[in-house]
C-alpha positions as CSV (number, residue, x, y, z in Angstrom):
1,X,27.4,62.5,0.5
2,X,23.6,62.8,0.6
3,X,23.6,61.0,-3.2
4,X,25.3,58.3,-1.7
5,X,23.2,57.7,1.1
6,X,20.1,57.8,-1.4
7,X,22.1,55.0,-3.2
8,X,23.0,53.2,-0.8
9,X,19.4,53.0,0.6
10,X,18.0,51.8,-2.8
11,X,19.9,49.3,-3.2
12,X,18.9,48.4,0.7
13,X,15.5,49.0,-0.3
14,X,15.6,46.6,-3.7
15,X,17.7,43.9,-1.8
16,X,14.7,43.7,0.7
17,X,11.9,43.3,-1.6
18,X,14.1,40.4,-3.2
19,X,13.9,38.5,-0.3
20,X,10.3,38.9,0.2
21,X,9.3,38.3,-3.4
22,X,11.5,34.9,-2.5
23,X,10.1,33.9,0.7
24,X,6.8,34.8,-0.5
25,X,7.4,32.3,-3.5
26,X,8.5,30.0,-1.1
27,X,5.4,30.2,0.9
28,X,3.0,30.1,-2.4
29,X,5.2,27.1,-3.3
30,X,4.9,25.1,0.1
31,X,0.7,26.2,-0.4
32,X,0.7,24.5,-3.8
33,X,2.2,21.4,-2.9
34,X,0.1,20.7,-0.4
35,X,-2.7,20.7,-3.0
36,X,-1.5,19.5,-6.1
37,X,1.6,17.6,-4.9
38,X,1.6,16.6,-1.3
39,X,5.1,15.8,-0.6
40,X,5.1,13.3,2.3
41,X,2.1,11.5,0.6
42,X,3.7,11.1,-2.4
43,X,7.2,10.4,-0.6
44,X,6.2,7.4,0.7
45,X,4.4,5.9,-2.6
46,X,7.5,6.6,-4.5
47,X,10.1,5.5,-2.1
48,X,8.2,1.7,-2.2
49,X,8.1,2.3,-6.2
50,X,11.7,2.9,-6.6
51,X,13.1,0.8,-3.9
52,X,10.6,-1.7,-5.2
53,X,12.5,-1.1,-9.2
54,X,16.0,-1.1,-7.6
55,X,15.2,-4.4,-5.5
56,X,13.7,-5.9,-7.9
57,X,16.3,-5.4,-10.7
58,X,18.4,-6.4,-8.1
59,X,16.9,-9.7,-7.2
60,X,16.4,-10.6,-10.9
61,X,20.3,-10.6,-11.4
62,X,20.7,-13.0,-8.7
63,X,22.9,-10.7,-6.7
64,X,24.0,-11.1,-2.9
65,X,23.6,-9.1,0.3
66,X,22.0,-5.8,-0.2
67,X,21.0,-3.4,-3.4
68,X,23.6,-0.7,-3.5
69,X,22.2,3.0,-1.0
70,X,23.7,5.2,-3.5
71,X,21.4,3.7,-6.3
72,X,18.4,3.6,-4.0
73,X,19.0,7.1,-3.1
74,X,19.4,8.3,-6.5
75,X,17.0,6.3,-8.3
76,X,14.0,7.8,-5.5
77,X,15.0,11.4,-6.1
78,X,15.0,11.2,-9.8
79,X,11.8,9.2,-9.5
80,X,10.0,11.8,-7.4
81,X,11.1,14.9,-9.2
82,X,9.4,13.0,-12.9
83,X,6.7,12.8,-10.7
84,X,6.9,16.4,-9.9
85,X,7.8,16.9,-13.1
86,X,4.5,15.3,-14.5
87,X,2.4,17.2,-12.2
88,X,3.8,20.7,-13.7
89,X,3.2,19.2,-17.3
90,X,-0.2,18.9,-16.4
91,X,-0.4,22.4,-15.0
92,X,0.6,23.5,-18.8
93,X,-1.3,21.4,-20.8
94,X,-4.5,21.8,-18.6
95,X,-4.0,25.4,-18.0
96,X,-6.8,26.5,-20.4
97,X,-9.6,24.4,-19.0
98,X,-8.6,25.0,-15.4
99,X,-9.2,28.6,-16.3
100,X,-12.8,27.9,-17.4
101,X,-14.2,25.3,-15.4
102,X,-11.6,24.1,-11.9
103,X,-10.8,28.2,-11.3
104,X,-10.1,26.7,-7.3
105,X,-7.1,25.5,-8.6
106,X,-3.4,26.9,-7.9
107,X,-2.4,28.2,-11.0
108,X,-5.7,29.5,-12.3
109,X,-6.2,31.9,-9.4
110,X,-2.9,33.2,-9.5
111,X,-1.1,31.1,-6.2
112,X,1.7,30.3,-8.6
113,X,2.4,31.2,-12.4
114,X,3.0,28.7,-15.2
115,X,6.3,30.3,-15.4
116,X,7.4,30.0,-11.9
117,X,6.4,26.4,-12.1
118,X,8.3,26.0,-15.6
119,X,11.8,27.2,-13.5
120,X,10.7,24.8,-11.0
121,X,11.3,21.9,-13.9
122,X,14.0,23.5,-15.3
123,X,15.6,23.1,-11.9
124,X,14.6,19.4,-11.1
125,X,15.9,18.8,-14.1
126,X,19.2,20.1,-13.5
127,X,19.3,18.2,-10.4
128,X,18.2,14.8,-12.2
129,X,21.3,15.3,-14.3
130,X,23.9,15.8,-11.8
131,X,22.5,12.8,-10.0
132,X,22.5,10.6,-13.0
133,X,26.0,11.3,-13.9
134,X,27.4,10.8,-10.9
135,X,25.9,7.4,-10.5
136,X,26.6,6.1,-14.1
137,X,27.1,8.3,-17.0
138,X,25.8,6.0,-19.5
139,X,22.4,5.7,-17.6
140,X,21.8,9.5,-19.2
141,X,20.1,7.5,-21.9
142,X,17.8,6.3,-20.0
143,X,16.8,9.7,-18.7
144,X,16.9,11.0,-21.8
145,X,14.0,8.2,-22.8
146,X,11.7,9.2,-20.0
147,X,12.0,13.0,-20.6
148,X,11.5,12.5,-24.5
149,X,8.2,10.4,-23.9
150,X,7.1,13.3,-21.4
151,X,8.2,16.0,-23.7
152,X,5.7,14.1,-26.0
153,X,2.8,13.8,-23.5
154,X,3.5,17.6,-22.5
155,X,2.3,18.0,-26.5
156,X,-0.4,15.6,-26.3
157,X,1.7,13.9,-29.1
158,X,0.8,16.9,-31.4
159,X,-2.3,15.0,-31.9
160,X,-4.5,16.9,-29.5
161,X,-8.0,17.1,-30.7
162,X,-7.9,13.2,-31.8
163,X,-6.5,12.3,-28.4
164,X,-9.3,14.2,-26.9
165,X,-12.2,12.0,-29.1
166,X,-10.5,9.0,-27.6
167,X,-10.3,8.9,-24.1
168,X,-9.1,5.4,-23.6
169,X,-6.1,5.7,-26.1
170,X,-5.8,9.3,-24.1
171,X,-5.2,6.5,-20.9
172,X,-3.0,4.3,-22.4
173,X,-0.8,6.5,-24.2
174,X,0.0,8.3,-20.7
175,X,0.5,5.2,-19.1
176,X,3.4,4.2,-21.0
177,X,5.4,7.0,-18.7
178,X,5.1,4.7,-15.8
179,X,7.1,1.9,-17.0
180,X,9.8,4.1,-18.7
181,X,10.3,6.1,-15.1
182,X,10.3,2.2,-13.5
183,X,12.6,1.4,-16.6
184,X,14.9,4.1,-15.1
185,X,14.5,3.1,-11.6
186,X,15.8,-0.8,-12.6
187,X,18.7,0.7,-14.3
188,X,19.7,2.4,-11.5
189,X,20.7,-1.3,-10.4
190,X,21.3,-3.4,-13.7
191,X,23.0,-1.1,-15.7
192,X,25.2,1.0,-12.8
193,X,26.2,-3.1,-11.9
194,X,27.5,-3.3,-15.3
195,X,24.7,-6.1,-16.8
196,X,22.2,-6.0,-19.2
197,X,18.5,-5.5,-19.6
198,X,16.8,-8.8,-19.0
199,X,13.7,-9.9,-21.2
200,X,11.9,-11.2,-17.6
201,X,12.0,-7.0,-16.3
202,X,9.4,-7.0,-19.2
203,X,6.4,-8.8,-16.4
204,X,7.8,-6.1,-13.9
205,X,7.3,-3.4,-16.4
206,X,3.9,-4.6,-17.5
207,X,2.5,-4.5,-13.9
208,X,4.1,-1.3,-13.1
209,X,1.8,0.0,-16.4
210,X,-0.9,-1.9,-15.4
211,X,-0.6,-0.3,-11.5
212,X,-0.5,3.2,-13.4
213,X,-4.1,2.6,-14.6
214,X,-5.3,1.6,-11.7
215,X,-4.2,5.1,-10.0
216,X,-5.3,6.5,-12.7
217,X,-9.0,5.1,-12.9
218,X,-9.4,4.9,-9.9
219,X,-9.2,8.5,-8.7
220,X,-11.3,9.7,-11.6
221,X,-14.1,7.7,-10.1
222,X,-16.3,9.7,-8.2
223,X,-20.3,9.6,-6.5
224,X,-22.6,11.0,-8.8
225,X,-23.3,14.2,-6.7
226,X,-19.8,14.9,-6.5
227,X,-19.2,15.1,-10.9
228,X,-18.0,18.7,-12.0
229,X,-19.0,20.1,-15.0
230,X,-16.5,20.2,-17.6
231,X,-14.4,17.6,-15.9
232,X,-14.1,14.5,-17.3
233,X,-13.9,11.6,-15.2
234,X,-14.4,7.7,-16.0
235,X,-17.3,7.3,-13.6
236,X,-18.8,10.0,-15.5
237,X,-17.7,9.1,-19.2
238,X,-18.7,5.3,-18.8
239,X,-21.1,5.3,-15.5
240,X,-20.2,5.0,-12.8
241,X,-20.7,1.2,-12.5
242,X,-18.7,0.3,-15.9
243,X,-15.9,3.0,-14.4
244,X,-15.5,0.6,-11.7
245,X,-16.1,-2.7,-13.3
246,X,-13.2,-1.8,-15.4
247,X,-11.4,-0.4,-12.3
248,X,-11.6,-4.2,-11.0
249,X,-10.4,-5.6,-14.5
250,X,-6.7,-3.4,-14.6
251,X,-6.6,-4.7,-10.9
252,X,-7.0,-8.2,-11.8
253,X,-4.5,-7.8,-14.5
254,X,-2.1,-6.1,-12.4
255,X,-2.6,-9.2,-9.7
256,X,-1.3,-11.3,-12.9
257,X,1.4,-9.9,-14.2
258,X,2.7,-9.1,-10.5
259,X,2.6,-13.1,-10.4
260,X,3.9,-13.4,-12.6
261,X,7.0,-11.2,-12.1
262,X,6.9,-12.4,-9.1
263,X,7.5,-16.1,-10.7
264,X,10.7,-14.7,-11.7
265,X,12.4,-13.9,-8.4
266,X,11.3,-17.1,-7.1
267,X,8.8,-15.3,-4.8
268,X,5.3,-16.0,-6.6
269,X,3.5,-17.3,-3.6
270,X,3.7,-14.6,-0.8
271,X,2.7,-12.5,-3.7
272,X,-0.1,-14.7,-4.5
273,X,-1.5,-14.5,-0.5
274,X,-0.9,-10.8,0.0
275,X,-2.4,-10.1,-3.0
276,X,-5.1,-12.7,-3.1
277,X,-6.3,-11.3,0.3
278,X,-6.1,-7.9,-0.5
279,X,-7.8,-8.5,-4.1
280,X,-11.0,-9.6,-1.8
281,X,-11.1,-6.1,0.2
282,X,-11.2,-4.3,-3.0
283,X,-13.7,-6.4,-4.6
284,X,-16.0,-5.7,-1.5
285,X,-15.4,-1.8,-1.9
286,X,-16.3,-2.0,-5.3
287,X,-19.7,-3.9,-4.9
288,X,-20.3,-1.3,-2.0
289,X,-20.1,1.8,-4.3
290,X,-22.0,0.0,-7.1
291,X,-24.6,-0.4,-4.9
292,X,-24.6,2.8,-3.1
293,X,-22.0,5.3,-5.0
294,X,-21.3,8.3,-2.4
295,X,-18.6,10.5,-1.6
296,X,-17.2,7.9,1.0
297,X,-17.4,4.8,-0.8
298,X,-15.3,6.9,-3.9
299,X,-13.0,8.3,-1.6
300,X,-12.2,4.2,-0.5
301,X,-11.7,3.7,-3.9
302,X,-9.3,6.1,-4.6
303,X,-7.7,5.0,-1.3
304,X,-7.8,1.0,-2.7
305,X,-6.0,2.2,-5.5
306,X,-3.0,3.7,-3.4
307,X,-2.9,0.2,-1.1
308,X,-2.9,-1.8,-4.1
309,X,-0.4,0.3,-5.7
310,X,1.7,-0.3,-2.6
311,X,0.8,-3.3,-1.7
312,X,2.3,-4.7,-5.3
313,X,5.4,-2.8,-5.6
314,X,5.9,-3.7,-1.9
315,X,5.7,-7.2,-2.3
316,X,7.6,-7.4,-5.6
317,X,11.1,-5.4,-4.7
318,X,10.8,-5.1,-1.1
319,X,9.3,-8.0,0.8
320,X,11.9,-10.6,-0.9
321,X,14.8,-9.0,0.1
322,X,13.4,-8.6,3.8
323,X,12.6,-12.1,3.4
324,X,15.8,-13.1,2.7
325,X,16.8,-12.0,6.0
């Protein structure tokens, strides 16, 4: 009886520390979000991204009344978990010079392991799957695209030490990911309604890349006191003015080719006065920190770069359809 007891109490014993070890992954999880993937400030950016795709697909067809919820929901928790998803394949591929020179970081100081995080994908995944299927079967395809291209950034392109010597192919190549997870995000509408890819998506695309550069420049633009060594950042690769001379140039072009997508739907001129208006705010911002680059003034930048972001999907999918009504 004693022997059972013992048993019995073990197994007590073990089933307790399982539930720890989970809520304590749990809690190091809801830690590491907060400071590599904020999930309410990234919520909102990708529900106007994907409700922007859907919408716009949507408008682009010519259809009536309203895009379909189901492909709105679907296409904004697919979209968010390839944004998850692209955050962990940083983790991986960045792992070893995290190590050396940002040791703050999650992973590097132990908050969460590589392989925790990799079961993490695994599982979002899983989930993208199910949710892909059940809206259109045939639309696995198009999943399929975007996690083949991010298998292929995940391996630099098995190019790595070339990719390295050339940082602006580096940008570009990544950038490409932006339009195929937008790609996705349309097809949630065109392709679920039964119709084909049209050759006008191609402007929507193009800004959508164009939008990704932006983010991307943009936060790697930082005040000279605030450069890290052994992190590489545009301000610091091409000075700091350059960095954001050529900041304002991907903004200008994404202005464009918004325009014209937005000539497409029929809606080129609200997009020409929000943008227009908004294109004069970030142009001040940018003189301010060539003239005086500090921690503030970068910080605006970084926060332009959301806004504009925003501002374009927002007025591209979104704003037409409210317009309507």
């Amino acid at each position: 009886m004693d022997a059972v007891d013992e048993l019995k109490e073990r197994l007590n014993n073990q089933s307790n520390q399982s539930n720890q070890s989970k809520q304590n992954f749990i809690y190091r999880l809801c830690i590491y979000q907060k400071e590599r993937f904020p999930i309410i400030k990234h919520s909102v950016l990708i529900a106007v991204f994907s409700g922007s795709a859907v919408g716009y697909s949507f408008l682009l067809r010519g259809a009536s009344g309203i895009p379909n919820i189901t492909s709105l929901i679907v296409a904004f928790v697919c979209i968010f978990l390839f944004f998850l998803q692209l955050r962990i394949a940083d983790e991986f591929k960045d792992f070893a010079e995290d190590v050396l020179y940002r040791s703050y970081r999650p992973v590097p100081r132990s908050l969460v392991s590589l392989k925790e995080l990799g079961w993490v994908g695994v599982a979002s995944a899983i989930l993208q799957l199910g949710l892909t299927i059940y809206l259109a079967p045939s639309l696995v395809l198009v999943l399929g695209l975007v996690w083949f291209y991010l298998a292929l950034m995940r391996q630099e392109f098995f190019v790595v030490k070339w990719l390295k010597s050339h940082p602006i192919i580096y940008m570009l190549s990544h950038m490409v990911i932006v339009p195929l997870i937008n790609l996705y995000g349309t097809a949630c509408d065109w392709l679920v309604a039964g119709t084909t890819l049209e050759i006008n998506m191609s402007w929507f695309l193009l800004a959508s890349f164009f939008n990704g550069m932006v983010i991307e420049i943009g936060r790697k633009i930082r005040a000279i006191d605030d450069e890290e060594f052994g992190v590489e950042t545009y301000s610091k690769l091409w000075g700091y003015r350059n960095a954001v001379i050529v900041w304002l140039l991907v903004v200008g072009l994404t202005g464009i080719t918004a325009w014209e997508a937005a000539v497409q739907i029929n809606f080129a001129n609200p997009v020409v006065y929000c943008l227009g208006i908004l294109f004069c705010f970030v142009v001040g911002f940018a003189g301010c920190f060539i003239y005086k680059p500090v921690t503030k003034l970068a910080d605006l930048i970084d926060s332009m770069s959301g806004i504009w972001t925003l501002c374009v999907y927002f007025c591209l999918g979104i704003l037409p359809l409210i317009w309507r009504f």
